[in-house]
C-alpha positions as CSV (number, residue, x, y, z in Angstrom):
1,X,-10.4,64.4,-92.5
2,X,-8.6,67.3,-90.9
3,X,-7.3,66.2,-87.6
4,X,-5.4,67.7,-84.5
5,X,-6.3,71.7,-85.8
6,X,-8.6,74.0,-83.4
7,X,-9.6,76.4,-85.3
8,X,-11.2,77.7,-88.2
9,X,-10.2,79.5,-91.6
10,X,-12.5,80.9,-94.5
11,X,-11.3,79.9,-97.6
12,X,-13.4,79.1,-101.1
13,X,-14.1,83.1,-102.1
14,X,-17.2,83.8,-103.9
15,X,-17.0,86.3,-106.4
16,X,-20.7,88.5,-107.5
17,X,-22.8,91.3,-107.0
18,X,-23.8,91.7,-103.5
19,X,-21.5,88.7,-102.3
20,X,-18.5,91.1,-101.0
21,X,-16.3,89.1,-98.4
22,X,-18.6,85.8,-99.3
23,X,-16.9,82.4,-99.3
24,X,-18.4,78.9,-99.5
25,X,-15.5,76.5,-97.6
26,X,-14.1,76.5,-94.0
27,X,-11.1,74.3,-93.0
28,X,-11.6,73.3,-89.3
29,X,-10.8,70.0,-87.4
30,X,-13.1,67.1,-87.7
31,X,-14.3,67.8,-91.3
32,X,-12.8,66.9,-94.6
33,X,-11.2,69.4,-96.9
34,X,-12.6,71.3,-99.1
35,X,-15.8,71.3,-96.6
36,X,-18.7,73.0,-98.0
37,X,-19.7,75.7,-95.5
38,X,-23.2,77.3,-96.4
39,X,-26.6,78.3,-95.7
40,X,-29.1,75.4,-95.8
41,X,-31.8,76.5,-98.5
42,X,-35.1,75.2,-98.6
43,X,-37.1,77.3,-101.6
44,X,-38.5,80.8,-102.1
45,X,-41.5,82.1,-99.8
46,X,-44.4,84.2,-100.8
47,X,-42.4,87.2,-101.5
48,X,-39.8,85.6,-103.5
49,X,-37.1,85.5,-101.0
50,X,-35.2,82.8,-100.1
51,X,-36.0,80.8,-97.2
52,X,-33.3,79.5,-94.9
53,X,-34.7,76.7,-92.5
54,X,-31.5,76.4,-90.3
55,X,-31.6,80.7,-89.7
56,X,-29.6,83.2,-92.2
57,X,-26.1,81.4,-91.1
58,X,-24.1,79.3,-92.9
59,X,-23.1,75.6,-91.2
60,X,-21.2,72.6,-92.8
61,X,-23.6,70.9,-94.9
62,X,-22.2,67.9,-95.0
63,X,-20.9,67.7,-98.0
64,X,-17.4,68.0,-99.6
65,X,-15.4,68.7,-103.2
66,X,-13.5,65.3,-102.5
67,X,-14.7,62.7,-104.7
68,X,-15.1,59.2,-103.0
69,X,-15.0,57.3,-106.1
70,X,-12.5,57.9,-108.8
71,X,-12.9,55.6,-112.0
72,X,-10.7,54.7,-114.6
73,X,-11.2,52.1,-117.4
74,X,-8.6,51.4,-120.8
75,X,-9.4,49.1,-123.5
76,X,-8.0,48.0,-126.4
77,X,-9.3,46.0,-129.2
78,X,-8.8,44.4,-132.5
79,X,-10.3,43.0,-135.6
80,X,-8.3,42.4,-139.0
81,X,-6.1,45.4,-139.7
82,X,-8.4,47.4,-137.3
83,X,-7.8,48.6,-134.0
84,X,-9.9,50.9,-131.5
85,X,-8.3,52.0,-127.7
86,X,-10.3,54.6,-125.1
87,X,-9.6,55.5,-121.7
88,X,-13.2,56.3,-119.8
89,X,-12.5,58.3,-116.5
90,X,-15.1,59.4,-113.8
91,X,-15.5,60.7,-110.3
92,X,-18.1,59.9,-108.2
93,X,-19.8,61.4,-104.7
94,X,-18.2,65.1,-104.7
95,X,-19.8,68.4,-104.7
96,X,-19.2,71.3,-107.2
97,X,-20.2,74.8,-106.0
98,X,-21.4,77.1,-109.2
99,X,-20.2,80.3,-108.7
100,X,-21.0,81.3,-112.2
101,X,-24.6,80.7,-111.5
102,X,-24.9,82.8,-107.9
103,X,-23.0,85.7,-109.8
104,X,-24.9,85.7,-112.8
105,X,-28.2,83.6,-112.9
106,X,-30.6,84.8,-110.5
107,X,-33.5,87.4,-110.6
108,X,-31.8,89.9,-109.8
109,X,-29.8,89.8,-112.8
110,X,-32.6,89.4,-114.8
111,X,-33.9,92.7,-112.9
112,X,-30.9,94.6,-114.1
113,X,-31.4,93.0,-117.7
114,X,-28.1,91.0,-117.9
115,X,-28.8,87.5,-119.9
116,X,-29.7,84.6,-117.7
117,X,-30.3,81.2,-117.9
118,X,-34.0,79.7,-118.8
119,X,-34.6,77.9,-115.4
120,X,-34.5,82.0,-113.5
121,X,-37.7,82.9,-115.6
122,X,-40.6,81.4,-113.5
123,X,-38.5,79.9,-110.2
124,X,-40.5,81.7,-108.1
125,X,-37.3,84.4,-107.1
126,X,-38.2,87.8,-106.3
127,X,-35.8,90.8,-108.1
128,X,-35.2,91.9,-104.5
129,X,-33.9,88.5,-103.5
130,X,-30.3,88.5,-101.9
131,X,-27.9,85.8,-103.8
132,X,-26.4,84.8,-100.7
133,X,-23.7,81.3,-100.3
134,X,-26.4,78.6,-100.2
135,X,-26.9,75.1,-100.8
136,X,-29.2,76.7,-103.6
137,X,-25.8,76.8,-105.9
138,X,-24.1,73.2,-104.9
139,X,-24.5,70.7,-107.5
140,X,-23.7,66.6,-107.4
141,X,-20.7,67.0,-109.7
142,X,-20.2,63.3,-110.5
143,X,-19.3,62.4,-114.2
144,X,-18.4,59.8,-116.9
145,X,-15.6,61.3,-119.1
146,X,-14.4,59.6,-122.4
147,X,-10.9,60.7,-122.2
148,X,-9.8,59.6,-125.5
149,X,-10.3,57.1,-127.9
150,X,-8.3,56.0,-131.2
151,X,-9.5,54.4,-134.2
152,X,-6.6,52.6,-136.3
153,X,-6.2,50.2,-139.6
154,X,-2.8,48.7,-140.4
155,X,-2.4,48.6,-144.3
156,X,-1.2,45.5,-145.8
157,X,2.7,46.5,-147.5
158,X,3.2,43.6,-149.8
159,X,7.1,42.1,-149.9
160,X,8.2,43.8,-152.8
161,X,6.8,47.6,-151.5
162,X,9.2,50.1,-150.3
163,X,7.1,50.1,-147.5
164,X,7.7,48.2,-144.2
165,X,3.9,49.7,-142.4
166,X,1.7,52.1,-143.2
167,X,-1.1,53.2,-141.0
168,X,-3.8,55.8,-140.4
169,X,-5.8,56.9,-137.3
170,X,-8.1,58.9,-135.4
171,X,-7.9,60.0,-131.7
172,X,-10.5,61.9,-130.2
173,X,-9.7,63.7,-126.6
174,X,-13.4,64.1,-124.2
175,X,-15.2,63.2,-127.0
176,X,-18.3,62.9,-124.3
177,X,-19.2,63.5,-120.9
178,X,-22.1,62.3,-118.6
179,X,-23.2,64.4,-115.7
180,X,-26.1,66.0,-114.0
181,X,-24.1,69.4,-113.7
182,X,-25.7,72.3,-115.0
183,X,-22.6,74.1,-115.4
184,X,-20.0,73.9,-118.4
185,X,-17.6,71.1,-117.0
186,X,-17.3,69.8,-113.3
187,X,-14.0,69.1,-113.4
188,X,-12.9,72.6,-114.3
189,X,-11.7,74.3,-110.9
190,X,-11.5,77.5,-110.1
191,X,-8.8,78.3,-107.7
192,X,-11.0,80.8,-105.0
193,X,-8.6,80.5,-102.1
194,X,-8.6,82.5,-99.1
195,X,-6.3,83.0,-96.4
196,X,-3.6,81.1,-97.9
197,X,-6.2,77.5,-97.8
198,X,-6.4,76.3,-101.4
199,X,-9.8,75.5,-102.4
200,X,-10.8,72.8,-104.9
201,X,-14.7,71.8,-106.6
202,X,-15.4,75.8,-107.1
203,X,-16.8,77.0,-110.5
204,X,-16.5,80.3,-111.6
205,X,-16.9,81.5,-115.4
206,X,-14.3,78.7,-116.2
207,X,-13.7,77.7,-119.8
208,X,-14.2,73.8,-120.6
209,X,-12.2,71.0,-121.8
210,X,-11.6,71.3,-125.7
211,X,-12.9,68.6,-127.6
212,X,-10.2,67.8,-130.1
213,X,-9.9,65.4,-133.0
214,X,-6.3,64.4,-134.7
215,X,-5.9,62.4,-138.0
216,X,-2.9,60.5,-137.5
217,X,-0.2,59.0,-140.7
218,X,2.6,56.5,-139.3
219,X,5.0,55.7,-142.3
220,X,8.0,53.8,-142.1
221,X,10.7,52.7,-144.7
């Protein structure tokens, strides 16, 4: 919570057609950072244009990038010569805004012929619509992230082997996640400050995690 601060400062720029000067955070006293400031939306009316309940302003909605659960669980196991580790992670009650999606996955870019996503066709969106910073684009970013895991057997070296171990393994890094986000990854963050306020929980055409296996050979004489 931001405490003993007056004012107000814009920060969180949104980047699109038609957004110019748009931004989606405000840092102000009584509200936690990275404070989602938008316009409340509510649907499309008759003509296809959105509809804004509260009036065509944008307001704190209440909700914020800041998770208020962060998980972490490790385990380690073993059976015979075999042994499995893996590090879960999660966060839990934050908000991710998708920039990507206002910029690029609406009617009107369907209208101008650029490639959109399947839930556009049918939404009820006019072409003339106005993409404007709305609730429309925040998304529950909560997630389950299997960090990494490794799989491992311990060969048996007999007494008279030159040997003193030998072992082979597998480690996996985000070999799954678990989330409602529509967007690639809701931990990736896209740094849209403004003013000189860093932003965080921002998604804008932001490459994923890699999902990496390694084969692993531990030798020793």
């Amino acid at each position: 919570m931001v405490e003993d601060f007056e004012g107000a400062i814009q920060t969180g720029g949104i980047n699109g057609q038609g957004l110019t000067n748009a931004y989606a955070q405000l840092l102000a006293g009584g509200q936690p950072l990275f404070s989602y400031y938008l316009r409340e939306f509510a649907g499309f009316d008759e003509n296809g244009l959105s509809v804004y309940p509260n009036g065509d302003e944008q307001q704190f909605v209440g909700k914020s990038a800041l998770p208020t659960t962060n998980l972490g669980i490790s385990s380690r196991v073993e059976y015979g010569n075999w042994d499995l580790s893996a590090f879960l992670t999660g966060q839990f009650g934050f908000w991710v805004y998708n920039n990507t999606e206002n910029a690029f996955f609406t009617a009107g870019s369907l209208a101008s012929g650029a490639n959109v996503t399947r839930n556009v066709i049918g939404n009820g969106e006019g072409f003339g619509n106005n993409p404007d910073v709305s609730t429309r684009f925040l998304e529950k970013g909560d997630f389950l992230r299997l960090q990494n895991a490794t799989l491992g057997y311990n060969f048996e070296i007999g007494e008279d082997s030159f040997l003193n171990a030998f072992r082979i393994s597998v480690t996996g890094q985000n070999l799954f996640l678990i989330t409602d986000y529509s967007g690639l990854d809701p931990e990736v963050n896209t740094d849209k400050s403004l003013n000189g306020i860093p932003t965080a929980g921002i998604e804008y055409t932001s490459y994923p995690r890699a999902r990496t296996v390694t084969l692993g050979l531990n030798v020793s004489f």
